[in-house]
N, C-alpha and C positions, 0 to 999 in steps of 0.2 A: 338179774331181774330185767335189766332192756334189752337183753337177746329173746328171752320167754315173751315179754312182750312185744316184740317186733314179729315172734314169731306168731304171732295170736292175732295182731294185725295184719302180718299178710297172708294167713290163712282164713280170714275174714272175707277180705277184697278179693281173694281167688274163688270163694263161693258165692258172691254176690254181683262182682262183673264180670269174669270170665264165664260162657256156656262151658256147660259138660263136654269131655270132650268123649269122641266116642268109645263105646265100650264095644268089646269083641263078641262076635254073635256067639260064641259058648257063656256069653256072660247074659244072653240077653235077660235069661230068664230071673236071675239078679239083680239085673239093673230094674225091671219093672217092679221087686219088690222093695230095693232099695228108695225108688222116687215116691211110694206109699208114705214114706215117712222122714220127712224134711231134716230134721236131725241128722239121723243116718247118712240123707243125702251129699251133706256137706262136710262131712268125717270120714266117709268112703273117698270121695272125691277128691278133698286135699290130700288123699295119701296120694291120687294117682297122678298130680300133676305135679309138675318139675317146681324149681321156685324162679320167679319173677320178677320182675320189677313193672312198677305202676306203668311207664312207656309203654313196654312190651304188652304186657295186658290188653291195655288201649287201642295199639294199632292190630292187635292180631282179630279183636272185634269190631273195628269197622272194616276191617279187610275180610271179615265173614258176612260181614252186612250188606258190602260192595258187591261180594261174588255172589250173596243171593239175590240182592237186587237185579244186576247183569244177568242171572238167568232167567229172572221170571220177565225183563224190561225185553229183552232180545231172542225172541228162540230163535236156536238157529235155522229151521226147517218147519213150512208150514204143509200140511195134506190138505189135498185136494176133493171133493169128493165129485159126482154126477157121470162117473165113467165103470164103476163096479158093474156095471149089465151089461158092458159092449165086450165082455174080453172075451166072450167066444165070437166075436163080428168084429174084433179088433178091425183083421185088415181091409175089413170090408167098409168099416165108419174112415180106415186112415184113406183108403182111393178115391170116398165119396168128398172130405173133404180137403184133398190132396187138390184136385180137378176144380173145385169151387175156388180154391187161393190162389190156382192156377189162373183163372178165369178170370177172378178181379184185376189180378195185376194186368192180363192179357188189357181188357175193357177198359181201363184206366189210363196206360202204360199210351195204347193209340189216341184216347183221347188229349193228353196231354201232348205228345209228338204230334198231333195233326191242327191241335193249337198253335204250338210252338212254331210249325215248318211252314204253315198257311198264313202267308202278310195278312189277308184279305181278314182274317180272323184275328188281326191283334187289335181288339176292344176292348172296354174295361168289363164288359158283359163276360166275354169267353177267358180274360185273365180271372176273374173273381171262378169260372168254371172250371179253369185247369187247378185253380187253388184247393177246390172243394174236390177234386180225384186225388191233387199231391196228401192232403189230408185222409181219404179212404186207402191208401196204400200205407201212408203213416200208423195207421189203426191197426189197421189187421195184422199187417207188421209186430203188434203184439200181443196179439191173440193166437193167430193162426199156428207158426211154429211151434209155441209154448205145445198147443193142441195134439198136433202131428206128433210132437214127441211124447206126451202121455200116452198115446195108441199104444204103442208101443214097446211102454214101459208096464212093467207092472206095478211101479210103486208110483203114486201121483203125487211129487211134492214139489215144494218149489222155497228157495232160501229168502231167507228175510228181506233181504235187500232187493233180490229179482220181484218179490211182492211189489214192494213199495216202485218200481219201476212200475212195473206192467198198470200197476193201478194208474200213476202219472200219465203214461202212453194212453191206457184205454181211456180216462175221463178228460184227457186233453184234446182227444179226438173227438171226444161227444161237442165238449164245449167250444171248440172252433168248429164242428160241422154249425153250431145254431150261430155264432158269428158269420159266418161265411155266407150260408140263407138271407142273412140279416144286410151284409150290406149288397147281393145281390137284388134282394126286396128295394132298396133305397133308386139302385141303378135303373131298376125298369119302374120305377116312381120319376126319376127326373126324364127319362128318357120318352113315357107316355104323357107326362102330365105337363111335363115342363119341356115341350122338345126345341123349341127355339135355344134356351140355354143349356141347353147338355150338355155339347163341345165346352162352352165356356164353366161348368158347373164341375164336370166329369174331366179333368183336365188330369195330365199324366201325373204330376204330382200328388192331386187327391187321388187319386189312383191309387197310387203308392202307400200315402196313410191308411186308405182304407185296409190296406192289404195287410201291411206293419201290424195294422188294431186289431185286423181275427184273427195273427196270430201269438201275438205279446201278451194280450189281455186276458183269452182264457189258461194261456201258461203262467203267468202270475198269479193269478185267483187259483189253480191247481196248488201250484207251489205253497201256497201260503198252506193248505188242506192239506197236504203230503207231510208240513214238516209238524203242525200241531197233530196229526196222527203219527209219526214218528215219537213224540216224545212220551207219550202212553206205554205205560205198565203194561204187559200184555198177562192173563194168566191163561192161555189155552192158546191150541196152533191149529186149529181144523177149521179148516173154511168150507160151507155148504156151499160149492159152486165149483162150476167147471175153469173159473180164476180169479184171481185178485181183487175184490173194491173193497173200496174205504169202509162201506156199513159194515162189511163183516168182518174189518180188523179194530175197528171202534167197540162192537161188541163184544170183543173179546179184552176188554180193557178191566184193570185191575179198582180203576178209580174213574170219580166221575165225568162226563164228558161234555159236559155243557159246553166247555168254547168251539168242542168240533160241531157239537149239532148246532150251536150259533150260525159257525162258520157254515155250515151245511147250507142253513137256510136260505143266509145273505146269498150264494150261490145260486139257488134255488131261484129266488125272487129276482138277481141280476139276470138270469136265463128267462125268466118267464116276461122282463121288461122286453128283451129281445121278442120275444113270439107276439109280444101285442103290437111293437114298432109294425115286426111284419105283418099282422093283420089290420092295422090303423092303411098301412100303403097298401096294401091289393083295394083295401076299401075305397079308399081315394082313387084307385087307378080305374075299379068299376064304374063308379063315379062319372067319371070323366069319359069313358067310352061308352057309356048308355046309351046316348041317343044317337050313334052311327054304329050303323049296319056293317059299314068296313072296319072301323074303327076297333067294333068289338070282336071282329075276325081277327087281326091282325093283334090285338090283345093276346086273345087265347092263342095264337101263335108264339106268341116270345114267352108268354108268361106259364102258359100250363104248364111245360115240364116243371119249371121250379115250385111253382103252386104243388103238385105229386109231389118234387123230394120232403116240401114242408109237410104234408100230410104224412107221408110216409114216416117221417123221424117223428113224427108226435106221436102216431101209433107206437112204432118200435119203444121209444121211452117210456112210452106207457106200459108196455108190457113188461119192461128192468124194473122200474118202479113198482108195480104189482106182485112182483115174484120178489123183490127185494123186503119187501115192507107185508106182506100178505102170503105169502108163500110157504105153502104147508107143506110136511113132509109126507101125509096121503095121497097128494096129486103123484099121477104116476113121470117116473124119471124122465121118460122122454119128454114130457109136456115140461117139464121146470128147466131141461136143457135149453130146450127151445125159447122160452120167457127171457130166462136169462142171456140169450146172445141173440136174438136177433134182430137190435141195432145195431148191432157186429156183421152179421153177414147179409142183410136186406142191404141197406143204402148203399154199401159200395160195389153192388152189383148193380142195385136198383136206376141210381144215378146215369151215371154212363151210358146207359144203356136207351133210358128215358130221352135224356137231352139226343143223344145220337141220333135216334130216331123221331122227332119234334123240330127240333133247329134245323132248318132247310142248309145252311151253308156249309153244317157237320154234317151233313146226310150226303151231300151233293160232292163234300171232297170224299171222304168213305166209297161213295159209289165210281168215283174217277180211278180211285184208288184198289178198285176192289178190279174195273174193268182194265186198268193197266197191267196187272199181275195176268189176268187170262189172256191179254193178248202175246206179251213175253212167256207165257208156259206155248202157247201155240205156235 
């Protein structure tokens, strides 16, 4: 009698916590008639399984709970999409923008060497400048290859963890280009407004913090975003974009995502503190050079290029923004490639380029430099 009934209880417990285990596709059509009728269910099934113990049972089901959690929390490989209409122009999209990342680095690459090698140019005006090219070489860094090599390929994916990369690189570069703006803004606020104490105000040490803070501060406020989207369920791998951000692997979350969109916002709102700092100082600095004629010459001399990059990047995010948040899949593909990247490839052309030709002292070495290479080829 306590073998029958031992037997009767563990063929109980094997139908009610252990899942079915699977049946062989000659049986499917079986198995869907057996699961019609509960009964059945559970007297087919005890024949088919081995016998147990309560342990064993136990761990074999959260080790099935583990392994489909793991799959739906991490895929391994995500798709890419906004590249299906270039693969007859493949190589002709990879030379257009082979030649563009060529160009950045070229634009960037001399502005920071003619920082560095120029005494007359180490200010905290042209350090905070060499800082905002080391930052557009940082960016596109990872963007650009990832790019090059979809041309190329015909399958456009990219593994979980290279995602969660590229998204760190691409939004850390957004969030220190508006740092970097920001304490430039400040620099030609003490420097027009307050020029008696500049030396003593802009001193190499504040220098230094300042430089430490546009880069520490959006890499930590990134980090914190990376690792609460890290811990999300995902159930889908397809991302509508030529690469990685955070809204479209939030979207694809199994559960809800309130602390990211929190966290989104606080972002949000610390970036947009940044943009009113710098428009509270240009305000102040027009201010103060109104009523001289030289004054406000000499203004729009140091200050216009940077007044562009900030116009510039406000545009460009408006338009990530737009196509992130508004962006239909009727606009034609070329127009949502372009939305989507170009505060990618505008600013770190844009820049360099800007100040090079505005800044008399970067123009003046460039042109020394430009006329010493003709006089050694001659």
């Amino acid at each position: 009698m306590d073998s029958s009934l031992s037997t009767y209880i563990s063929r109980d417990v094997l139908t009610t916590v252990h899942p079915p285990l699977p049946i062989p596709s000659k049986e499917a059509h079986k198995s869907q008639h057996i699961s019609s009728n509960p009964g059945v269910l559970s007297t087919q099934h005890c024949m088919l399984l081995p016998a147990a113990s309560m342990e064993d049972l136990s761990e074999r089901y959260f080790q099935g709970e583990a392994m489909q959690k793991n799959n739906s929390s991490y895929p391994a490989m995500f798709t890419l999409s906004g590249l299906n209409d270039s693969s007859t122009n493949k190589y002709i999209y990879f030379s257009i923008t082979l030649l563009g990342y060529l160009f950045v680095i070229c634009v960037n690459v001399t502005l920071i060497l003619i920082i560095a090698l120029e005494k007359t140019l180490h200010e905290p005006m042209y350090f905070f400048l060499c800082n905002l090219s080391v930052n557009a070489l940082y960016g596109t860094g990872g963007f650009y290859p990832k790019l090059l090599s979809d041309f190329l390929s015909d399958m456009h994916v990219i593994s979980y963890s290279g995602c969660l990369l590229q998204i760190f690189v691409i939004y850390s570069f957004g969030a220190c280009e508006v740092t970097h703006l920001t304490v430039m803004a400040y620099d030609r606020y003490v420097a027009i407004c307050r020029p008696m104490e500049y030396h003593a105000i802009m001193t190499p040490l504040t220098t230094g913090k300042l430089i430490l803070f546009s880069w520490i501060f959006p890499f930590c406020c990134l980090s914190i975003s990376i690792l609460l989207t890290f811990r999300l369920p995902l159930c889908g791998s397809h991302i509508e974009k030529l690469y990685c951000d955070n809204w479209s692997i939030v979207k694809l979350s199994c559960v809800g995502t309130i602390v990211n969109n929190v966290c989104g916002y606080v972002i949000i709102c610390i970036l947009f503190v940044h943009f009113l700092f710098i428009l509270f100082s240009y305000l102040k600095i027009l201010r103060a050079c109104w009523t001289s004629t030289i004054a406000m010459s000499k203004c729009m001399q140091t200050c216009l290029p940077h007044l562009l990059t900030v116009i510039n990047y406000c545009v460009a995010v408006l338009f990530d923004i737009m196509y992130s948040r508004y962006g239909s899949s009727d606009m034609p593909q070329a127009l949502r490639n372009l939305l989507s990247v170009e505060f990618l490839i505008v600013p770190p052309i844009f820049n360099p380029v800007i100040y090079g030709l505005n800044l008399q002292k970067i123009r003046n070495k460039v042109t020394r430099m430009c006329s010493r290479n003709k006089v050694i080829h001659t």
